[in-house]
mmCIF file of the N, C-alpha and C atoms, coordinates in Angstrom:
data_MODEL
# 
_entry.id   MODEL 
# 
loop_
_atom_site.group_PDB 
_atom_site.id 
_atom_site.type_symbol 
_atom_site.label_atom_id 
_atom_site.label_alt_id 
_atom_site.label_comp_id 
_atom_site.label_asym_id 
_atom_site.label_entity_id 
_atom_site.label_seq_id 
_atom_site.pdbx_PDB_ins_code 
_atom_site.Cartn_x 
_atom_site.Cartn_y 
_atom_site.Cartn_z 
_atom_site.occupancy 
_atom_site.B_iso_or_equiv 
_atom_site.pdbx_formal_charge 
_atom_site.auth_seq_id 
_atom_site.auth_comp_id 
_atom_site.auth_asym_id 
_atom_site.auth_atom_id 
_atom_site.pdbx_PDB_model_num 
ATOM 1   N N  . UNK A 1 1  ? 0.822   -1.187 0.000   1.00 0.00 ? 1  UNK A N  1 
ATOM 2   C CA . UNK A 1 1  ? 0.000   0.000  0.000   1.00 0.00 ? 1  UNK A CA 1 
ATOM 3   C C  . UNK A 1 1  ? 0.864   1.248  0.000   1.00 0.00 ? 1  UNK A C  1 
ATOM 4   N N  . UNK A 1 2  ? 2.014   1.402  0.474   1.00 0.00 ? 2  UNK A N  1 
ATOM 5   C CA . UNK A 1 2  ? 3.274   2.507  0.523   1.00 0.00 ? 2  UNK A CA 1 
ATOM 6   C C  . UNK A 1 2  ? 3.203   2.868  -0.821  1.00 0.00 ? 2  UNK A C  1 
ATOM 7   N N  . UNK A 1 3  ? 3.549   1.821  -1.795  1.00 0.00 ? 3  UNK A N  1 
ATOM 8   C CA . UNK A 1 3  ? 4.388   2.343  -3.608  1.00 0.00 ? 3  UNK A CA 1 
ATOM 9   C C  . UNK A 1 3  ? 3.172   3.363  -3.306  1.00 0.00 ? 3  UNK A C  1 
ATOM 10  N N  . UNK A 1 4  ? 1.727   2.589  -3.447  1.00 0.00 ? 4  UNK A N  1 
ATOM 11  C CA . UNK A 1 4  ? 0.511   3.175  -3.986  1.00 0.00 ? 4  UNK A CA 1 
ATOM 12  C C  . UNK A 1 4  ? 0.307   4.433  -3.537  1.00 0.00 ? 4  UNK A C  1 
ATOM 13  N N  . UNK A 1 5  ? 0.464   4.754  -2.225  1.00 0.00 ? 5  UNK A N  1 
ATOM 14  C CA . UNK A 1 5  ? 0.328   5.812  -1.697  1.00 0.00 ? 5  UNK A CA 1 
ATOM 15  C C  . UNK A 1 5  ? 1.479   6.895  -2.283  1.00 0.00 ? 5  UNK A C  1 
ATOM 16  N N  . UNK A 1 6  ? 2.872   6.167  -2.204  1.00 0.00 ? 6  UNK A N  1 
ATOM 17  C CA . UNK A 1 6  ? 3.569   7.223  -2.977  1.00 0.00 ? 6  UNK A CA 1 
ATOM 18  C C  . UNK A 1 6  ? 3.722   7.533  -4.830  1.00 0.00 ? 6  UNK A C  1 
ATOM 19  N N  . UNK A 1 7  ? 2.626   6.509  -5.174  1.00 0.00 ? 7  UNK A N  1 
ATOM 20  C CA . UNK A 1 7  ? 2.702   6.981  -6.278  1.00 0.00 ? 7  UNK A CA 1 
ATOM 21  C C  . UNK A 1 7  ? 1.117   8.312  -6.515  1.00 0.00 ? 7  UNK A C  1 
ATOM 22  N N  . UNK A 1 8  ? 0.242   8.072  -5.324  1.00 0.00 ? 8  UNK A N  1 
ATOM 23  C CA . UNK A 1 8  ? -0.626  8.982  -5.443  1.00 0.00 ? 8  UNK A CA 1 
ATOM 24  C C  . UNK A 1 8  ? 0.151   10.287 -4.934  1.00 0.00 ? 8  UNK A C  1 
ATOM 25  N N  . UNK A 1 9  ? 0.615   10.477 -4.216  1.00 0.00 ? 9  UNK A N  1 
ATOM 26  C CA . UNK A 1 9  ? 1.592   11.462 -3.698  1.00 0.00 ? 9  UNK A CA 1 
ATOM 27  C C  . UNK A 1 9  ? 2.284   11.970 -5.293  1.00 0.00 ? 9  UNK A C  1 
ATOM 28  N N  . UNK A 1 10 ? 2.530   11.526 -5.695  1.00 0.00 ? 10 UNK A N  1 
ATOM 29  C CA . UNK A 1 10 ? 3.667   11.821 -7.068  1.00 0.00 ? 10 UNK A CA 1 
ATOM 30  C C  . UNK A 1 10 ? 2.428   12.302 -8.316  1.00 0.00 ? 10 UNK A C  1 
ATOM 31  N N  . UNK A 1 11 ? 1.503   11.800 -8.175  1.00 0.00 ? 11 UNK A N  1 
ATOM 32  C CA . UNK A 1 11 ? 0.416   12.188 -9.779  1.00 0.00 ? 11 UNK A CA 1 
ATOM 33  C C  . UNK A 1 11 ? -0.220  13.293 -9.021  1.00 0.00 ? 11 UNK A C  1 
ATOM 34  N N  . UNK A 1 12 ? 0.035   13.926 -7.332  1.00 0.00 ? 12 UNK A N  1 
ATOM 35  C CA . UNK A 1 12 ? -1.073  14.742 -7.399  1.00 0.00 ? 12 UNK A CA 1 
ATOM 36  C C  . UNK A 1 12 ? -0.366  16.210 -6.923  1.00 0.00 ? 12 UNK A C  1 
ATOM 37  N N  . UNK A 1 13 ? 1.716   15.848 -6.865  1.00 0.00 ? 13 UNK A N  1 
ATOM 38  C CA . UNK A 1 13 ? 1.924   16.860 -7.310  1.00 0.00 ? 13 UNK A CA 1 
ATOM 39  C C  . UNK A 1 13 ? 2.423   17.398 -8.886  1.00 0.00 ? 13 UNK A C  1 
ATOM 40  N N  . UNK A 1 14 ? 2.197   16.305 -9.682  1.00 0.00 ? 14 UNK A N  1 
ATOM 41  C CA . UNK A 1 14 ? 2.201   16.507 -10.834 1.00 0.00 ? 14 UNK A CA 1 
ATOM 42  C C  . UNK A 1 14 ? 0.704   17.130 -11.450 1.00 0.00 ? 14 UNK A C  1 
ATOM 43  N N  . UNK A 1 15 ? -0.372  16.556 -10.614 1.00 0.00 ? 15 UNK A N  1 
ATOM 44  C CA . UNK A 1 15 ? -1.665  17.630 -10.956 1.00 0.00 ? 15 UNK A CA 1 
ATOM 45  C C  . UNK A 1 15 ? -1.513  19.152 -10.811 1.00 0.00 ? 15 UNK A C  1 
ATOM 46  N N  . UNK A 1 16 ? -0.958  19.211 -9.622  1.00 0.00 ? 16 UNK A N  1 
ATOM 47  C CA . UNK A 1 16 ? -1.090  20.546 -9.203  1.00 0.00 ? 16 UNK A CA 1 
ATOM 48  C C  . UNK A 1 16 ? -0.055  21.455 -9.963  1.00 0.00 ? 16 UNK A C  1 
ATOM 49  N N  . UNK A 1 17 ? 1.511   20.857 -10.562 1.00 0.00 ? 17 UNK A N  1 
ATOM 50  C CA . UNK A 1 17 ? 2.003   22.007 -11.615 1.00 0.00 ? 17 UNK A CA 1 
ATOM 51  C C  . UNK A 1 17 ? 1.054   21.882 -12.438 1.00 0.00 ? 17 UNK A C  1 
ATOM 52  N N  . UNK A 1 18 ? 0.485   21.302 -12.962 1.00 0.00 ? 18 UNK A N  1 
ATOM 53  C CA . UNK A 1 18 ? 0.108   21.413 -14.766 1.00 0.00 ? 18 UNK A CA 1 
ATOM 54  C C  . UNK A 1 18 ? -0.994  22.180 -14.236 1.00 0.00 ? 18 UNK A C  1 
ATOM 55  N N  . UNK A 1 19 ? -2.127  22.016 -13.204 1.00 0.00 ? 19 UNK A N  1 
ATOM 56  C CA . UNK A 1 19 ? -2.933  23.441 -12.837 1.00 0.00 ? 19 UNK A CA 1 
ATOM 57  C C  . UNK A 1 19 ? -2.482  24.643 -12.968 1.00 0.00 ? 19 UNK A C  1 
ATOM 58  N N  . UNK A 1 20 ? -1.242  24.449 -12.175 1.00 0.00 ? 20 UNK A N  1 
ATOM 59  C CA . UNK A 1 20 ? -0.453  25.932 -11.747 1.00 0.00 ? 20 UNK A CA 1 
ATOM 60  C C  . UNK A 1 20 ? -0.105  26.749 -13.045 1.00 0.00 ? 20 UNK A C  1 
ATOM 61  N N  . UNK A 1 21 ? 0.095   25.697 -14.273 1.00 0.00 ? 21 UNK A N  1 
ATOM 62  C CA . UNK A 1 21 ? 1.104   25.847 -14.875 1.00 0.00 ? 21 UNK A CA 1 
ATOM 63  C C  . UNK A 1 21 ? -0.318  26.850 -16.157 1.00 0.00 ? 21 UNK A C  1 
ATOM 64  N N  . UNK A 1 22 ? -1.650  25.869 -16.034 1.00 0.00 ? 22 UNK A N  1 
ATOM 65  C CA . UNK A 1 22 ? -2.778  26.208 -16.868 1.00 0.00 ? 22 UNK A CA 1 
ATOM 66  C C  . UNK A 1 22 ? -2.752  27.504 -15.982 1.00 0.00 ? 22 UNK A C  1 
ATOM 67  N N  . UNK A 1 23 ? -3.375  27.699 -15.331 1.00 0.00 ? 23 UNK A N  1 
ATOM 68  C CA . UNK A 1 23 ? -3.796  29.254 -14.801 1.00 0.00 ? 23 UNK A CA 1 
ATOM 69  C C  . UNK A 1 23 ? -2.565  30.269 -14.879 1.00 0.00 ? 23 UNK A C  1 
ATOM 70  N N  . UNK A 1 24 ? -1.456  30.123 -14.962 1.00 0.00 ? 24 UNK A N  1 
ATOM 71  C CA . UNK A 1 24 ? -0.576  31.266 -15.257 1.00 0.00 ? 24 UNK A CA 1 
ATOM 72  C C  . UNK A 1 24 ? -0.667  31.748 -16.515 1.00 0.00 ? 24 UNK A C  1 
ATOM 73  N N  . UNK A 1 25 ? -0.746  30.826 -17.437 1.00 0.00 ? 25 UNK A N  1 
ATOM 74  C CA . UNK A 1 25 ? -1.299  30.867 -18.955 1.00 0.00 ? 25 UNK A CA 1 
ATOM 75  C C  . UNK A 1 25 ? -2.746  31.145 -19.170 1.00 0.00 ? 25 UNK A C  1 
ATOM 76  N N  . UNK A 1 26 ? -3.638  31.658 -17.978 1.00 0.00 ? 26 UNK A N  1 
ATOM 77  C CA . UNK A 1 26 ? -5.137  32.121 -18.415 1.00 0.00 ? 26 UNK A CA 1 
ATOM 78  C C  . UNK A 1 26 ? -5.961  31.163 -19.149 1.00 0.00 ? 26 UNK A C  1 
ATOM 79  N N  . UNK A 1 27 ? -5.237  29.721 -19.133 1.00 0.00 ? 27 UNK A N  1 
ATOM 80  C CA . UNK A 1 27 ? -6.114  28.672 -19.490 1.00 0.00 ? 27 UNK A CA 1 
ATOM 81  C C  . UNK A 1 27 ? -7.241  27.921 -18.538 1.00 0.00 ? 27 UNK A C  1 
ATOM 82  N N  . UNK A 1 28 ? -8.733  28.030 -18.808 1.00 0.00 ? 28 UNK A N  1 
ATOM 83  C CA . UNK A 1 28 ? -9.087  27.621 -17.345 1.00 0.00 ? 28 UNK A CA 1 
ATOM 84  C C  . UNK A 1 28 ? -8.988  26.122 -17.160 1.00 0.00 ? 28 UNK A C  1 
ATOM 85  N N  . UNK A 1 29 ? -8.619  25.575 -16.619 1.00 0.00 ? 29 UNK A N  1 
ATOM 86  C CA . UNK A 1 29 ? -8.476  24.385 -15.909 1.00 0.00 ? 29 UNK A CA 1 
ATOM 87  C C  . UNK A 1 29 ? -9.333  23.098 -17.029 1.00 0.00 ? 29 UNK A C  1 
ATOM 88  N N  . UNK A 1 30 ? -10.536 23.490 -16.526 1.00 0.00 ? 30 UNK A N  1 
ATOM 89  C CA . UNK A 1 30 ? -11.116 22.373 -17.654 1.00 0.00 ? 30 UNK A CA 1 
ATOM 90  C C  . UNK A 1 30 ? -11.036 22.417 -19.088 1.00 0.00 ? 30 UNK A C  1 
ATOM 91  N N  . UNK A 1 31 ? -10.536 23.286 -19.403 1.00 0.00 ? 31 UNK A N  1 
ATOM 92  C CA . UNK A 1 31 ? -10.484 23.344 -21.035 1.00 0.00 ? 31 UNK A CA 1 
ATOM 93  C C  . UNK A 1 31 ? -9.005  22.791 -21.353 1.00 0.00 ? 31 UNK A C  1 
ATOM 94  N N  . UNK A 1 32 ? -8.116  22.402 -20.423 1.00 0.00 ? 32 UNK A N  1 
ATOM 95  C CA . UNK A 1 32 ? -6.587  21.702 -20.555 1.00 0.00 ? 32 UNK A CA 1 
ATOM 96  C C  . UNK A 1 32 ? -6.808  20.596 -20.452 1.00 0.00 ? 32 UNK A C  1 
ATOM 97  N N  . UNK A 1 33 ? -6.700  19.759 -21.747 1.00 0.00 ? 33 UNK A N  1 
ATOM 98  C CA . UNK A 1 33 ? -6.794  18.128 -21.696 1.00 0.00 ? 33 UNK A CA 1 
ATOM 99  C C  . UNK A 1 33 ? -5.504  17.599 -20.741 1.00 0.00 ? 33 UNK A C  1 
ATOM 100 N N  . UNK A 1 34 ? -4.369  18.242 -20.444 1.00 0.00 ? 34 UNK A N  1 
ATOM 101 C CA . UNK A 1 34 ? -3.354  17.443 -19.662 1.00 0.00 ? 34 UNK A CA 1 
ATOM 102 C C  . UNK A 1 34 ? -3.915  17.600 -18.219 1.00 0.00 ? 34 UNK A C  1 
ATOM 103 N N  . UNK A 1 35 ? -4.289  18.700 -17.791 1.00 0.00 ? 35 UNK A N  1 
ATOM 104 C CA . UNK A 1 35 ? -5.215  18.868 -16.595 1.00 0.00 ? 35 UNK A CA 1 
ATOM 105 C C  . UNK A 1 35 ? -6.226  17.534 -16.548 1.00 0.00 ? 35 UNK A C  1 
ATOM 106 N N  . UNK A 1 36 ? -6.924  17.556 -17.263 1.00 0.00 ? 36 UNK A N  1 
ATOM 107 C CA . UNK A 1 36 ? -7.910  16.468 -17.084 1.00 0.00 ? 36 UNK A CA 1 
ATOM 108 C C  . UNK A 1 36 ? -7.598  14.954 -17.095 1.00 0.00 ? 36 UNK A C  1 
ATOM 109 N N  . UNK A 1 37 ? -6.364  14.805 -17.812 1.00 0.00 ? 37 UNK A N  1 
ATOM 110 C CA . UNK A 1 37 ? -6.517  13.299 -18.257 1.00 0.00 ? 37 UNK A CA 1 
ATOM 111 C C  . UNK A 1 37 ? -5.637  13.262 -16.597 1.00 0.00 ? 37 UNK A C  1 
ATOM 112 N N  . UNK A 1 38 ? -4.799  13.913 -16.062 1.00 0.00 ? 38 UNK A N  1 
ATOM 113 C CA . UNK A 1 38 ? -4.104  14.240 -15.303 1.00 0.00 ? 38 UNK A CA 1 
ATOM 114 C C  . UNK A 1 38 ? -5.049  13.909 -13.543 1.00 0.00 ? 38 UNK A C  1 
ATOM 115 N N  . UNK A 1 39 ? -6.181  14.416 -13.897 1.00 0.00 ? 39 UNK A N  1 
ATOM 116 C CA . UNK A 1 39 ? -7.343  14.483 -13.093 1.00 0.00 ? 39 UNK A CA 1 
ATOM 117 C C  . UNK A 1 39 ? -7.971  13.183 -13.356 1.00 0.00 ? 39 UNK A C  1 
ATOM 118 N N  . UNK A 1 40 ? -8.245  12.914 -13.949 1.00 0.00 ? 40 UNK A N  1 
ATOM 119 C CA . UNK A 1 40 ? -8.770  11.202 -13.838 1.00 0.00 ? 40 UNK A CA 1 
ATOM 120 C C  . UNK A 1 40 ? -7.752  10.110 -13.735 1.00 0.00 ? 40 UNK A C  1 
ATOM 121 N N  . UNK A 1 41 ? -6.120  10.669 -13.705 1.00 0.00 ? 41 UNK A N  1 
ATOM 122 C CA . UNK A 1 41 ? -5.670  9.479  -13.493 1.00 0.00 ? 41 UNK A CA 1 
ATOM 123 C C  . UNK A 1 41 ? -5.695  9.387  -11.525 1.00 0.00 ? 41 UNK A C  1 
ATOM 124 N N  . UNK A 1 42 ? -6.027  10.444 -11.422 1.00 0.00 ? 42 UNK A N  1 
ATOM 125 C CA . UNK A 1 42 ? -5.486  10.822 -9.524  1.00 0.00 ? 42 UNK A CA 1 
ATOM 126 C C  . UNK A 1 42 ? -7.382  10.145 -9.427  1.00 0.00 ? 42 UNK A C  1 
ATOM 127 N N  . UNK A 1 43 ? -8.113  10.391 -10.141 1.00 0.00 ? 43 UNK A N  1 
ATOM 128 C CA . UNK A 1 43 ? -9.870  9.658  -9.519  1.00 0.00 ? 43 UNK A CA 1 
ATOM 129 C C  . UNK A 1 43 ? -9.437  8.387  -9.665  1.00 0.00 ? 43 UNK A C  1 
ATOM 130 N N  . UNK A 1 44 ? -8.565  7.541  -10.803 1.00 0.00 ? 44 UNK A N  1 
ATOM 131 C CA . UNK A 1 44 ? -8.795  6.348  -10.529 1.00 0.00 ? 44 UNK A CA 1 
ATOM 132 C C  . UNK A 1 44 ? -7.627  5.187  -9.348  1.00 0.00 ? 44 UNK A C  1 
ATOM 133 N N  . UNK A 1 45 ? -6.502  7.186  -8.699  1.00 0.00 ? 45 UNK A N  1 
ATOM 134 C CA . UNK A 1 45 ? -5.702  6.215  -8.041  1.00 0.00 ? 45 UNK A CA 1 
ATOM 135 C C  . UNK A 1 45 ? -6.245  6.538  -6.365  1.00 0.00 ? 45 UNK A C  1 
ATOM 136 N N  . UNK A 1 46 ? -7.497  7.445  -6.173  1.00 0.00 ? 46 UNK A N  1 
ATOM 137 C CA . UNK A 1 46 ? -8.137  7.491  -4.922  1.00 0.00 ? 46 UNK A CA 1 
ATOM 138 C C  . UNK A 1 46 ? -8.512  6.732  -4.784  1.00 0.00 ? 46 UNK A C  1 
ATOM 139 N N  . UNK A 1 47 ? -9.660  5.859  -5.888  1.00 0.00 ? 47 UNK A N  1 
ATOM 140 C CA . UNK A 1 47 ? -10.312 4.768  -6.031  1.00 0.00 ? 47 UNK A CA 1 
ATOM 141 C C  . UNK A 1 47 ? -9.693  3.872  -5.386  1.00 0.00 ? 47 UNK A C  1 
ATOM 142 N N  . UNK A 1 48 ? -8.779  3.307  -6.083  1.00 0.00 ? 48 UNK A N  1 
ATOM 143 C CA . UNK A 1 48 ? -7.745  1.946  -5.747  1.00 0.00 ? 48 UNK A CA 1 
ATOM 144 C C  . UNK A 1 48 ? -7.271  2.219  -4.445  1.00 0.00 ? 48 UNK A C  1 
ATOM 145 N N  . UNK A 1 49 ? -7.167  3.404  -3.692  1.00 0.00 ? 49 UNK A N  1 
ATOM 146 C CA . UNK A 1 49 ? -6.537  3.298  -2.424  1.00 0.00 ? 49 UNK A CA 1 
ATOM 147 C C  . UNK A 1 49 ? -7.952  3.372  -1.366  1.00 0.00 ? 49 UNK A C  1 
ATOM 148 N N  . UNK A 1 50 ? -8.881  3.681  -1.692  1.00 0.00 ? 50 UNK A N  1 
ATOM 149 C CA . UNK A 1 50 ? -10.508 3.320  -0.953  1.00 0.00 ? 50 UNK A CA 1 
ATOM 150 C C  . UNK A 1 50 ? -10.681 2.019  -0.860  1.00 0.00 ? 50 UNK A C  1 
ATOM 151 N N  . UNK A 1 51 ? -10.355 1.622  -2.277  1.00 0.00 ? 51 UNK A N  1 
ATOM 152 C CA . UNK A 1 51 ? -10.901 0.505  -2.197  1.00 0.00 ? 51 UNK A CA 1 
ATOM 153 C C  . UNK A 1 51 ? -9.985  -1.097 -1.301  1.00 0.00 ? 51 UNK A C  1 
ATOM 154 N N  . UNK A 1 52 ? -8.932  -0.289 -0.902  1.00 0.00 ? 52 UNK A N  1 
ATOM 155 C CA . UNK A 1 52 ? -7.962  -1.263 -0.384  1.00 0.00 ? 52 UNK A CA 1 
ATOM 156 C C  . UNK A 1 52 ? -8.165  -0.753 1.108   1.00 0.00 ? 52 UNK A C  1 
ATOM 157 N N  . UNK A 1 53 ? -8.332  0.451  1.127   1.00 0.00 ? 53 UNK A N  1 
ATOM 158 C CA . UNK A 1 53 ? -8.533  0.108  2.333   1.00 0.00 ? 53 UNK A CA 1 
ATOM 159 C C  . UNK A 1 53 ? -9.746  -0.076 2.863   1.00 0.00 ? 53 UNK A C  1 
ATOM 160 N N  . UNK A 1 54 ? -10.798 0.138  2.297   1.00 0.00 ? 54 UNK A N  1 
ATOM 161 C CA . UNK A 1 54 ? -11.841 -0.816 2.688   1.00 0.00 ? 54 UNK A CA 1 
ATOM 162 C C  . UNK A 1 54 ? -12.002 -2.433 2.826   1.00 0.00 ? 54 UNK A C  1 
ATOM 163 N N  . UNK A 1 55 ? -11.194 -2.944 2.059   1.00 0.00 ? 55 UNK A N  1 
ATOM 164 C CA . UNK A 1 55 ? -10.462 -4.066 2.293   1.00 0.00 ? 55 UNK A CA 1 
ATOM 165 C C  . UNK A 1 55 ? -10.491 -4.378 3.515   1.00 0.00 ? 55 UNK A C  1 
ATOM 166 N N  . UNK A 1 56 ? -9.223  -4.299 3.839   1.00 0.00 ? 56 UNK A N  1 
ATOM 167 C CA . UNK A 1 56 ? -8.089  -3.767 4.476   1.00 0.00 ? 56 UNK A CA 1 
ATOM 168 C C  . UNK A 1 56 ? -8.925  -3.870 6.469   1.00 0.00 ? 56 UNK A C  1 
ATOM 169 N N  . UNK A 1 57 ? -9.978  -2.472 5.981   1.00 0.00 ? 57 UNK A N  1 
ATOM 170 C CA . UNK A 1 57 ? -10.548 -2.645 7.407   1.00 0.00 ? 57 UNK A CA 1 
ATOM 171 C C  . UNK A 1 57 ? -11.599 -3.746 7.894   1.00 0.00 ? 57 UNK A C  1 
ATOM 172 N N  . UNK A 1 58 ? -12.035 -4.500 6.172   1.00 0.00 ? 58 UNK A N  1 
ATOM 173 C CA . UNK A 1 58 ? -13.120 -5.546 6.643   1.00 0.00 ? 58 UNK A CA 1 
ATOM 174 C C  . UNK A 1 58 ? -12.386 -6.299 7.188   1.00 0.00 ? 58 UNK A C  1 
ATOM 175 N N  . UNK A 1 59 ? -10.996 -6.963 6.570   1.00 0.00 ? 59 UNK A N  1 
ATOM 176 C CA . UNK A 1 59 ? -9.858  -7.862 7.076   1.00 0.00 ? 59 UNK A CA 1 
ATOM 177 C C  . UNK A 1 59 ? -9.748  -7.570 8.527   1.00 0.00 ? 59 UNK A C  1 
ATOM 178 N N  . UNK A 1 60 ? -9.257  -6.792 9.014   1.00 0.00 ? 60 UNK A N  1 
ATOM 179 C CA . UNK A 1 60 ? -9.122  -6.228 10.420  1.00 0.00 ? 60 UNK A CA 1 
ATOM 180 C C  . UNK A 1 60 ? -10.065 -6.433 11.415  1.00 0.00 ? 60 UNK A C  1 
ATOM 181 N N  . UNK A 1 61 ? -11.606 -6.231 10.967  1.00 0.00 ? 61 UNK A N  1 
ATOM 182 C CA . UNK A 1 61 ? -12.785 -6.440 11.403  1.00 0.00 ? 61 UNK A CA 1 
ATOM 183 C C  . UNK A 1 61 ? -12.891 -7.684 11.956  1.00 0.00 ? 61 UNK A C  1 
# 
């Protein structure tokens, strides 16, 4: 669960330049496909870490 966590750690400060990087350029956010695809890769790596640890706590249970 560590990699996972540090690889969510790593895509969500890579979200936040390419935000940073859209709004200095007056691009708004949703109209930047790297923003977005960028943004659904961090929805599908919250997912995977919910879903483990929901796991995780039934195991424990």
């Amino acid at each position: 669960m560590g990699r996972l966590l540090d690889l969510l750690e790593k895509e969500r400060r890579k979200l936040n330049q390419l935000g940073e990087a859209s709004l200095k350029q007056a691009i708004p956010l949703w109209e930047n496909p790297e923003v977005q695809e960028q943004s659904r890769k961090m929805d599908e790596l919250v997912a995977r870490v919910s879903e483990m640890r929901a796991k995780h706590s039934r195991v424990v249970r």
